[in-house]
N, C-alpha and C positions, 0 to 999 in steps of 0.2 A: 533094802540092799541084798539081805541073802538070798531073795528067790531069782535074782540076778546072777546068782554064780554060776549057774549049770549055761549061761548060757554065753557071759564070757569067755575070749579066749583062753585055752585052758592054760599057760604061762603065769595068769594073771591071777590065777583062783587060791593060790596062798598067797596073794599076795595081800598085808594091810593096807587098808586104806583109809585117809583119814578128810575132815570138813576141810577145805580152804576157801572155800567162800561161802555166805548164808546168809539172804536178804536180812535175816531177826537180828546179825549182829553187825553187819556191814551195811546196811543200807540198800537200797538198791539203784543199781548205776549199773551198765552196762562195762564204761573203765572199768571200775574196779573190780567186777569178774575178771576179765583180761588181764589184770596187774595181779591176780593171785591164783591166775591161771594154772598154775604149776610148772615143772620144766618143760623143755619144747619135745621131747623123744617120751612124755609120759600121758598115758591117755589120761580120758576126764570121766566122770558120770555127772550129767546135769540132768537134778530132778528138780522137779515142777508140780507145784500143788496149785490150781485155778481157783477163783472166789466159788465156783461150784464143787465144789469140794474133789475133784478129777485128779490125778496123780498119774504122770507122764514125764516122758524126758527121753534124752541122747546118752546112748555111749559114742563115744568119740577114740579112735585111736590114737590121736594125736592129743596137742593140751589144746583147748580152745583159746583163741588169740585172737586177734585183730591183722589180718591179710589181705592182699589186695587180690589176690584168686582165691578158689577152692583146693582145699589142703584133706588129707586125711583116705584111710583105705577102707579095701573094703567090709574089713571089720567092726566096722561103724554101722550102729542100728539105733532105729528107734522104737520107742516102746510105750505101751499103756497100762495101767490095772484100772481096769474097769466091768464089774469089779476083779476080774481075773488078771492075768500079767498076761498078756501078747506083745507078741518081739516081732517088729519088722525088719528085716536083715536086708542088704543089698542084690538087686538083681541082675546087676552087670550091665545095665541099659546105659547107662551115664556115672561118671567122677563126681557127682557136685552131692561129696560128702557135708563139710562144713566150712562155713566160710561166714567172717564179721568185721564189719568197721564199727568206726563209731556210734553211727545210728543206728546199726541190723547187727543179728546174728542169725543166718539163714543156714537151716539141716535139711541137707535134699532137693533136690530140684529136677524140675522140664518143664518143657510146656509154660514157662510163666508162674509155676506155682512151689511152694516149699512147703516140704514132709512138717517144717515149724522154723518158724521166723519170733523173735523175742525183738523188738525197741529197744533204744537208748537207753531208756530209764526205770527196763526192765519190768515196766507198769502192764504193757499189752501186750499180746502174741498173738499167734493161727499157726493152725495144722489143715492140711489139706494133701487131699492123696497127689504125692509125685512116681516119677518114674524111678528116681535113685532106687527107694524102698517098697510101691508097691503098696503104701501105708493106706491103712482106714485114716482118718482125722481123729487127733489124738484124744482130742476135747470136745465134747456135747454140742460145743459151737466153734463155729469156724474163727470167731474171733473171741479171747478170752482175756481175762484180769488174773494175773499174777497176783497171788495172795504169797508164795513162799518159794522161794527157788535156793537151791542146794548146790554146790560145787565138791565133786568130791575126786579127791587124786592117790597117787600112790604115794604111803607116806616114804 
């Protein structure tokens, strides 16, 4: 998280932040992200660690939630450490920051394709370069195994 600060907006960089959801103690379910999502006016950081040992994930300006559109601005990126941190930030091409129902949670889009998409049951994903962010593929492979996924908000 701290090499994440410089790159947050800068309102948010005193700000604490704390776990609300964490597949090792909650399970994993895509509900229950959503249900401990945080307040609706407060962003998210969701990281992601793949069975390849890969560490990635969304800032989200908004909380992440369950919508029936794309919600969220343009302050919304995505990002890898591999093994360095690279941030893909938005290019203004398209809105389709973040958006989930029950089955998906999709970060980015055009063309058919998402910056990263997570399953129901928070088991599978993909990253694939979209047009929101301009993103390399967040993960070694286009489709990846969830080993550990992190929810973090403002406490």
């Amino acid at each position: 998280l701290p090499q994440l600060g410089p790159h947050l907006p800068p309102r948010l960089t005193q700000q604490p932040w704390q776990l609300l959801y964490c597949t090792r103690r909650d399970g994993f379910s895509l509900q229950s992200l959503y249900r401990r999502g945080g307040q609706l006016g407060s962003p998210g950081l969701l990281l992601i660690r793949d069975t390849q040992a890969q560490a990635f994930g969304v800032f989200s300006s908004s909380a992440i939630r369950c919508s029936s559109g794309f919600y969220g601005t343009g302050e919304t990126f995505l990002f890898s450490f591999s093994p360095e941190l690279k941030v893909f930030r938005w290019t203004g091409r398209n809105n389709f920051f973040v958006k989930g129902d029950v089955n998906l949670l999709m970060v980015g889009g055009g063309s058919g394709r998402f910056g990263l998409w997570l399953d129901g049951d928070l088991h599978h994903g993909g990253s694939h370069p979209c047009d929101t962010f301009d993103n390399e593929p967040l993960s070694s492979r286009e489709e990846f195994c969830i080993q550990d996924l992190e929810l973090w908000g403002l406490a």
